[in-house]
Residue frames as a rotation matrix with the C-alpha (Angstrom) as fourth column:
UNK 1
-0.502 -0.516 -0.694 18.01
-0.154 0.843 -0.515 3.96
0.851 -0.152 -0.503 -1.06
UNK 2
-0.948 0.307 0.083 15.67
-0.071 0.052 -0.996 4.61
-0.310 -0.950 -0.027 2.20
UNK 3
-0.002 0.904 -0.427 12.91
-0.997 -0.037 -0.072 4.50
-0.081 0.425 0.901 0.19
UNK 4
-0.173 -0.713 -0.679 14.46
-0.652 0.600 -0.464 0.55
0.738 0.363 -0.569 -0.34
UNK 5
-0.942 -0.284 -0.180 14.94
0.094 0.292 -0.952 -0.34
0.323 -0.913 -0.248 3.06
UNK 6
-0.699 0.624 0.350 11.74
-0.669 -0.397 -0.629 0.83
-0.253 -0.674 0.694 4.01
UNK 7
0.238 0.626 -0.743 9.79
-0.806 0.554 0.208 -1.31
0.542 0.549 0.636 1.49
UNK 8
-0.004 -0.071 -0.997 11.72
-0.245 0.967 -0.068 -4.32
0.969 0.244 -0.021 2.68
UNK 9
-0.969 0.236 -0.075 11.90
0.131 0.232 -0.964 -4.32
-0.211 -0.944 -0.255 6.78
UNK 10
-0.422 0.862 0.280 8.07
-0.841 -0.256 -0.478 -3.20
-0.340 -0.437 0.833 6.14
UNK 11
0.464 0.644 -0.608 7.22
-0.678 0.700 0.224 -6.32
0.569 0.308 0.762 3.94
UNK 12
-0.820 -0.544 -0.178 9.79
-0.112 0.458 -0.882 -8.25
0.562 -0.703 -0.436 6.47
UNK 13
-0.934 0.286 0.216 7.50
-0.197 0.093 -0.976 -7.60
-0.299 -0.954 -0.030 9.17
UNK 14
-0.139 0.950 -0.281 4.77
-0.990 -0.134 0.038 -8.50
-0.001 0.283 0.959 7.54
UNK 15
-0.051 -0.451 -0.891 6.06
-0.620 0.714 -0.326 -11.66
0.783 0.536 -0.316 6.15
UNK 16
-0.735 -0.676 -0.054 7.52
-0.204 0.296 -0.933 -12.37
0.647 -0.674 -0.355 9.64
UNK 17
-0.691 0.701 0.176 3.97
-0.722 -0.662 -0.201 -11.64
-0.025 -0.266 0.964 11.21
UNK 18
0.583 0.688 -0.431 1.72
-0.766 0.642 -0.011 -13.87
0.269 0.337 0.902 8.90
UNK 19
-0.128 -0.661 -0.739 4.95
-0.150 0.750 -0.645 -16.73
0.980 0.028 -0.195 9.44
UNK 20
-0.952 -0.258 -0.166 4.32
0.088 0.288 -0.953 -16.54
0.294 -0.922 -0.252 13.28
UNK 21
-0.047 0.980 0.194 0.51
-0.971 0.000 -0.237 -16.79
-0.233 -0.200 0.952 12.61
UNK 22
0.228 0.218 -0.949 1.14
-0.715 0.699 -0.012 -19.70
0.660 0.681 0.316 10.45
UNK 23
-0.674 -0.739 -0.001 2.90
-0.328 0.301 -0.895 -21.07
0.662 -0.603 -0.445 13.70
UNK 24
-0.831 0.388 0.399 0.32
-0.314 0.266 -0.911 -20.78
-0.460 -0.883 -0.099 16.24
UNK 25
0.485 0.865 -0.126 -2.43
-0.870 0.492 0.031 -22.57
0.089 0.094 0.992 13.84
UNK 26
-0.004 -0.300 -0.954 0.23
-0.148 0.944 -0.296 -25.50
0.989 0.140 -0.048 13.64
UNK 27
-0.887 -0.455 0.076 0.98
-0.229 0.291 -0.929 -25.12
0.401 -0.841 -0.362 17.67
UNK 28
-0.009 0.979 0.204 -3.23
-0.940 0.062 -0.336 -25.23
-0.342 -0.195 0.919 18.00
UNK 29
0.163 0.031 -0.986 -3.14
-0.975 0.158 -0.156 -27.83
0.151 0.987 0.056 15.77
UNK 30
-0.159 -0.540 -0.826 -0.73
0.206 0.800 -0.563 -30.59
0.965 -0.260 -0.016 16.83
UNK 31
0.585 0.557 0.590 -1.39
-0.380 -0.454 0.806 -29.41
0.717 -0.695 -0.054 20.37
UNK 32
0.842 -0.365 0.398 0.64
-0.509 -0.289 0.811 -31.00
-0.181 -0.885 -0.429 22.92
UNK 33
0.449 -0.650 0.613 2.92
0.658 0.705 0.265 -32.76
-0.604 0.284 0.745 20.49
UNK 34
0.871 -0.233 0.432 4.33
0.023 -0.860 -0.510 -29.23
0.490 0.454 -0.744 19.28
UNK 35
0.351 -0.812 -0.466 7.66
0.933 0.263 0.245 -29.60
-0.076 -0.520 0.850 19.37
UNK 36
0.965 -0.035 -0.258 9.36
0.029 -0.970 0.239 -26.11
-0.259 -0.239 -0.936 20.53
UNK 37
0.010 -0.999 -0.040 12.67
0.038 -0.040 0.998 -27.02
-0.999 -0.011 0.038 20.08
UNK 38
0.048 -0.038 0.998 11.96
0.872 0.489 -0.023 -27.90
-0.487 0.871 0.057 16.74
UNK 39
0.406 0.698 0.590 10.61
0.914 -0.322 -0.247 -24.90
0.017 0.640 -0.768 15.99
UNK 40
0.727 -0.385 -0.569 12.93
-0.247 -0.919 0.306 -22.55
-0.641 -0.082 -0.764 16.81
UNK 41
-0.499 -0.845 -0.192 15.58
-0.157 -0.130 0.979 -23.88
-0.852 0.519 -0.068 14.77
UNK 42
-0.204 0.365 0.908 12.92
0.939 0.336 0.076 -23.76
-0.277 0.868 -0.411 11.71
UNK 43
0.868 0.464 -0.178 12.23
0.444 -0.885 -0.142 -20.41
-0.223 0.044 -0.974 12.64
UNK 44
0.105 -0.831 -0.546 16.14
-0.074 -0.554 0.829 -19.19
-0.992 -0.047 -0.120 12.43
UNK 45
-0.730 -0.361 0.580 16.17
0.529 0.238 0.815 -20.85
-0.432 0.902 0.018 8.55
UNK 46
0.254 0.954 0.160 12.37
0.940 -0.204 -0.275 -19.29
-0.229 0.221 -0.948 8.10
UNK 47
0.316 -0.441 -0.840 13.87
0.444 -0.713 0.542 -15.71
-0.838 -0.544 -0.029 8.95
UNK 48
-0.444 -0.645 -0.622 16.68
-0.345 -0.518 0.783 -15.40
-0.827 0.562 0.007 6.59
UNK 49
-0.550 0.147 0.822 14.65
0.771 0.468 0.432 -16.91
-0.321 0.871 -0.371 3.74
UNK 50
0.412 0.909 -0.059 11.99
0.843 -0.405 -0.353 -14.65
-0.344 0.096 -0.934 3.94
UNK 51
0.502 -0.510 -0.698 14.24
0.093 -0.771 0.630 -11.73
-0.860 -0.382 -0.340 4.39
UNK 52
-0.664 -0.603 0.442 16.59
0.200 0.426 0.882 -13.15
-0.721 0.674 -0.162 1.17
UNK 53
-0.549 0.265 0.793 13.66
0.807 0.414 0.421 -13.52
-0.216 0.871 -0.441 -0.76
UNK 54
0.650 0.706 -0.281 11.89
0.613 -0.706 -0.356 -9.91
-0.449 0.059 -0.892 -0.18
UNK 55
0.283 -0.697 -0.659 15.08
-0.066 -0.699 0.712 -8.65
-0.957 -0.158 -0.244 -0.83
UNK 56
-0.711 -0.368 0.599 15.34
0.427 0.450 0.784 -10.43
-0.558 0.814 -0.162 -4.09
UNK 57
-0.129 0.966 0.224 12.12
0.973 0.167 -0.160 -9.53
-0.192 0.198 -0.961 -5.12
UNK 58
0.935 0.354 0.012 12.31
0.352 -0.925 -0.142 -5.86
-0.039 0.137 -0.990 -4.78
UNK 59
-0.061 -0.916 -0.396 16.18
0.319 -0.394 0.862 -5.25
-0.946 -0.074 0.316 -5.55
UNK 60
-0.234 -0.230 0.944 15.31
0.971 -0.104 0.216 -4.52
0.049 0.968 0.248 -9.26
UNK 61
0.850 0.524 -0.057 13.51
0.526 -0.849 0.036 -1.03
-0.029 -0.061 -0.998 -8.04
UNK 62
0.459 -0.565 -0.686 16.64
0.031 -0.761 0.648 1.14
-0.888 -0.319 -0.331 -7.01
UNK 63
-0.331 -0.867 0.373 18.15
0.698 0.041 0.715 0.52
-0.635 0.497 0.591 -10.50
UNK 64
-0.140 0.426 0.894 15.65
0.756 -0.537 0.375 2.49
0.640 0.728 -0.247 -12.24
UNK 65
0.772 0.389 -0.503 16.36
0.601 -0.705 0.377 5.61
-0.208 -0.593 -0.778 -10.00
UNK 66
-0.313 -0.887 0.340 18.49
0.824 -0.431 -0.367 7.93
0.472 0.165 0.866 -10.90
UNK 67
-0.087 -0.184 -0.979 19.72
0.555 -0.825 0.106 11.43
-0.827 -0.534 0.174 -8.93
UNK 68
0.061 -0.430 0.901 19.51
0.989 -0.097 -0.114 14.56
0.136 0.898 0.419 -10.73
UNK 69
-0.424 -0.478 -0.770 21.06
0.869 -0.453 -0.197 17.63
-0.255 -0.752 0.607 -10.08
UNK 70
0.570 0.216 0.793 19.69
0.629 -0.735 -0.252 21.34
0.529 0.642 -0.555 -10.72
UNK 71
-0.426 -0.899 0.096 22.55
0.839 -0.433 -0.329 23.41
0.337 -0.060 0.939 -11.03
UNK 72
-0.345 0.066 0.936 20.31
0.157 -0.979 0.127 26.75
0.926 0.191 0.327 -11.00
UNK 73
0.772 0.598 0.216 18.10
-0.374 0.151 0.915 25.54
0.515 -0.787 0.340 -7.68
UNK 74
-0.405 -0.811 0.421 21.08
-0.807 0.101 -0.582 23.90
0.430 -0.576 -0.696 -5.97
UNK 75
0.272 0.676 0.684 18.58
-0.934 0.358 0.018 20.91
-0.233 -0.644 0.729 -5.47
UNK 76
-0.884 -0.467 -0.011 19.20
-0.405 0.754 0.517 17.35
-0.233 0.462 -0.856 -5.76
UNK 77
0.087 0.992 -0.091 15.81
-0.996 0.089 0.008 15.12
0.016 0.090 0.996 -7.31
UNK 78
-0.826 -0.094 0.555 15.25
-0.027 0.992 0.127 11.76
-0.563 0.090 -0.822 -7.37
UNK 79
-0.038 0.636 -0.771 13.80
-0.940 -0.284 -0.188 10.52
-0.338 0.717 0.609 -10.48
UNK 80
-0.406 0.094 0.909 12.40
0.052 0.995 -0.080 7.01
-0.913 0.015 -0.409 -10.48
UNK 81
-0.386 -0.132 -0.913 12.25
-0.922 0.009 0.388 6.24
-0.043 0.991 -0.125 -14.62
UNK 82
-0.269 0.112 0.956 10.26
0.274 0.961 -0.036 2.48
-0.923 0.252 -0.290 -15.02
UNK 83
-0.718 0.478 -0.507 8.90
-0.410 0.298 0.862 0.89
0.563 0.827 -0.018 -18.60
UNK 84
-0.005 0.996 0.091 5.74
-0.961 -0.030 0.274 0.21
0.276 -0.086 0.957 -18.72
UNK 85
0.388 0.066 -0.919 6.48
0.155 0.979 0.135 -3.68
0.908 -0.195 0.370 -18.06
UNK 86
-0.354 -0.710 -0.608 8.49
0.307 0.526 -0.793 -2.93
0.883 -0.468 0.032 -15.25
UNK 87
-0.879 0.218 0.424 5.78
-0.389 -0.841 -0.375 -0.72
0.275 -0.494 0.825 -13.50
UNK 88
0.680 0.645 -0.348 3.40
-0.533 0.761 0.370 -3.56
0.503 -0.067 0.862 -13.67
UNK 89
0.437 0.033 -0.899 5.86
0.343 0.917 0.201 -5.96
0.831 -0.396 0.390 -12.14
UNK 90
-0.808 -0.494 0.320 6.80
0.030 -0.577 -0.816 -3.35
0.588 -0.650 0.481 -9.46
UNK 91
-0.369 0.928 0.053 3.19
-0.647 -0.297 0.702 -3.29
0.667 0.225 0.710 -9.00
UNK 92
0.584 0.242 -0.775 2.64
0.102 0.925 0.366 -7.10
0.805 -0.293 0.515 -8.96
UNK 93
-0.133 -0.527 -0.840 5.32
0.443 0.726 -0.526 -7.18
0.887 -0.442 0.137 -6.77
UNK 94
-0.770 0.152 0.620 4.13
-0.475 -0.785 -0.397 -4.73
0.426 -0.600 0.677 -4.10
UNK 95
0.095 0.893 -0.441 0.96
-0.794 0.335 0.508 -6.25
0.601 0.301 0.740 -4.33
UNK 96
0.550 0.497 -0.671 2.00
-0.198 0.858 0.474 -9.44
0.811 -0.128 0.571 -3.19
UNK 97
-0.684 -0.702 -0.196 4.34
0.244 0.033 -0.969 -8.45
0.687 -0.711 0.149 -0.45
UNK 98
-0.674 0.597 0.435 0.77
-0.689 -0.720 -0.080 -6.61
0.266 -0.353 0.897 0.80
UNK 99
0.000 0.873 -0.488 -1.84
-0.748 0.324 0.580 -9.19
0.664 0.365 0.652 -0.05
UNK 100
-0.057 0.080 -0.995 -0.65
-0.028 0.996 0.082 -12.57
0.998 0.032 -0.054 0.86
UNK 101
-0.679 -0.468 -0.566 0.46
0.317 0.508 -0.801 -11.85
0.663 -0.723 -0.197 4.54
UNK 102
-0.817 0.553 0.164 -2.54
-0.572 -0.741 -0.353 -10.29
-0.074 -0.382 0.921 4.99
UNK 103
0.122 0.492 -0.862 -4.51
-0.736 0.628 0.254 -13.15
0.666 0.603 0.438 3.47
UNK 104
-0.138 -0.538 -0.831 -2.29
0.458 0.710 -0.535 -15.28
0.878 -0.455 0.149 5.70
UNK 105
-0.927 -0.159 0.340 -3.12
-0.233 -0.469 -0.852 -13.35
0.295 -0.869 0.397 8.92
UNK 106
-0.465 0.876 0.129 -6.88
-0.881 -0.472 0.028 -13.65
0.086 -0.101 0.991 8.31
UNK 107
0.204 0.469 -0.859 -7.18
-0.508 0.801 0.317 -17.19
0.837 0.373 0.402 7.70
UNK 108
-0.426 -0.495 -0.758 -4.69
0.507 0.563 -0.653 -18.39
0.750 -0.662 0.011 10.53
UNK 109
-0.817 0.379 0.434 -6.88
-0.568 -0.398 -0.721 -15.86
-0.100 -0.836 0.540 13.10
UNK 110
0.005 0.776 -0.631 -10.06
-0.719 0.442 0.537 -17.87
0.695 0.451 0.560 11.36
UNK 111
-0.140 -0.307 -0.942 -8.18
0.254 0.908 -0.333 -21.24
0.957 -0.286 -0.049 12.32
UNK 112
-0.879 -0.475 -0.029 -7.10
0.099 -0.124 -0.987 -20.13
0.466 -0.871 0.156 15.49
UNK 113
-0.710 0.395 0.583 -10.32
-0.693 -0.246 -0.677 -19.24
-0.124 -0.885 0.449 16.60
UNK 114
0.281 0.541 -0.793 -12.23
-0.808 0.579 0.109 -22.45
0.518 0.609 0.600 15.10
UNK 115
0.022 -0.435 -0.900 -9.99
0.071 0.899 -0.432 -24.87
0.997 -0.055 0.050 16.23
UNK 116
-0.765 -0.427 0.482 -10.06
-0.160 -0.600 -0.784 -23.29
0.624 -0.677 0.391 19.47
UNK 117
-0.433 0.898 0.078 -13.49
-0.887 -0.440 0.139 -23.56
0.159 -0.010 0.987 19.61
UNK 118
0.359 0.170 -0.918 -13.71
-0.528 0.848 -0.049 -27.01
0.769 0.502 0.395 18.68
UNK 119
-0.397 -0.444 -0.804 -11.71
0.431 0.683 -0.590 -28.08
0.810 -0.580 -0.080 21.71
C-alpha cells in the first residue's frame, strides 16, 4: 500500500509541476492582462482533478497484490501477480504519468524562454 502512495504523490508532483509550468507560459503570454485572481481559483479545481485522476489511473495496481505468509521463515512477502494485459497497461500507465509532464516541462521552459526573448 506504500508502494501506492508513493507512485501517486510522486506522479502528483509531477503533474502539479508541469501544471504550474503550463501557468507561467500563459502568465508570459497574456502578460499584463493575467488575471491572478482568476487563477487561483482554477488552480484549487486543477489540484483535485489531477490528484482524482492519478489516483484513478493507478488504483487498479494494489488489487493484483497479494500478502503471503511463510509459516517456516516467519516472513511476510508481497507478491504482485499481473496478466500479461494488465502489465502492459501498468506499463502504459506509468509511462504516461513519467512522459507527458516531462514533455510538458520542456516545452513550457522552451516557451518561456522564447517568448521572453521576443519581448
Amino acid at each position: 500500500m506504500t508502494d501506492f502512495f508513493l507512485h501517486v504523490l510522486l506522479s502528483a508532483s509531477d503533474w502539479l509541476n508541469a501544471c504550474m509550468a503550463m501557468e507561467r507560459v500563459v502568465a508570459i503570454i497574456k502578460g499584463l492582462y493575467f488575471d491572478l485572481t482568476k487563477s487561483k481559483r482554477v488552480s484549487k479545481y486543477v489540484i483535485i482533478v489531477v490528484i482524482l485522476l492519478i489516483i484513478v489511473s493507478m488504483l487498479p495496481d494494489p488489487f493484483h497484490r497479494k500478502f503471503v505468509n511463510d509459516l517456516e521463515d516467519g516472513n511476510t512477502w508481497y507478491v504482485i501477480s499481473y496478466s500479461h494485459s494488465f502489465a502492459l497497461f501498468n506499463s502504459i500507465v506509468l509511462v504516461f504519468h513519467f512522459l507527458i509532464p516531462f514533455i510538458i516541462n520542456i516545452i513550457s521552459a522552451l516557451l518561456i524562454i522564447i517568448m521572453t526573448a521576443r519581448q
